[in-house]
N, C-alpha and C positions, 0 to 999 in steps of 0.2 A: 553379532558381536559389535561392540562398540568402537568408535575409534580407535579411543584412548579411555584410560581409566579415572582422566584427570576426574573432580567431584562434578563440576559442571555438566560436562558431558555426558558424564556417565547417569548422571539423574536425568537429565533430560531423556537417552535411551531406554531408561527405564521406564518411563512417564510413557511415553510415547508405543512401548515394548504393547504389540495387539495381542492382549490376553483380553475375558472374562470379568467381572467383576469379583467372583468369587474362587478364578484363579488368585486375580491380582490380592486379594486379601489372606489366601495362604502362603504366597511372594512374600507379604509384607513381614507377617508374621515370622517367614522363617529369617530372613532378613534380622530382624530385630533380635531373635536368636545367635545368628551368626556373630552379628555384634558385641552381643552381652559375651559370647564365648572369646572372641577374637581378645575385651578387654581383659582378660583373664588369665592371657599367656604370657608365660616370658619371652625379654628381648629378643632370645635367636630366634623366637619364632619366625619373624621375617625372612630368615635366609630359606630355611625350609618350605613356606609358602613359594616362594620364587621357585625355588626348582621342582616342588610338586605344578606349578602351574604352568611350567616347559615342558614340562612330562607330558600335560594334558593337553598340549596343544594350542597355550595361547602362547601368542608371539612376543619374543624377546622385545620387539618395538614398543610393545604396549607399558611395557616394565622400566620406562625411560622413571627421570627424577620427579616428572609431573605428576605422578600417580597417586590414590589411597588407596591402602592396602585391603581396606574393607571394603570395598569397588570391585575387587578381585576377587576375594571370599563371595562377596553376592553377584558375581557374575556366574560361580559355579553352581550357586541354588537354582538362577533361572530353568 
């Protein structure tokens, strides 16, 4: 798990994340998925992401004001 979700960091972990080649290219894809979905929802969605993703175990610290929310969606694909 990453630090933080900030964008910096969190690409870097990703970059870095020891997958396959051909892991990382179904990564990428569902990623890019995620995205296209995430732009698609309405505003409360945010509040609902947050508490499904205390449910699952990431920590309230990571959810500080630095964050992107699509950082989080693609942390659950890994």
């Amino acid at each position: 798990m990453p630090s933080t979700l900030a964008v910096r960091s969190f690409t870097k972990w990703l970059k870095d994340f020891p997958i396959s080649e051909a892991q990382r290219a179904v990564l990428t894809t569902n990623i890019t998925k995620t995205e296209a979905w995430w732009g698609q929802q309405p505003a409360e969605s945010l509040e609902t992401i947050q508490r499904v993703a205390i449910m699952m175990g990431i920590p309230v610290s990571l959810l500080s004001k630095n964050y992107d929310v699509t950082n989080l969606l693609q942390q659950r694909s890994v």
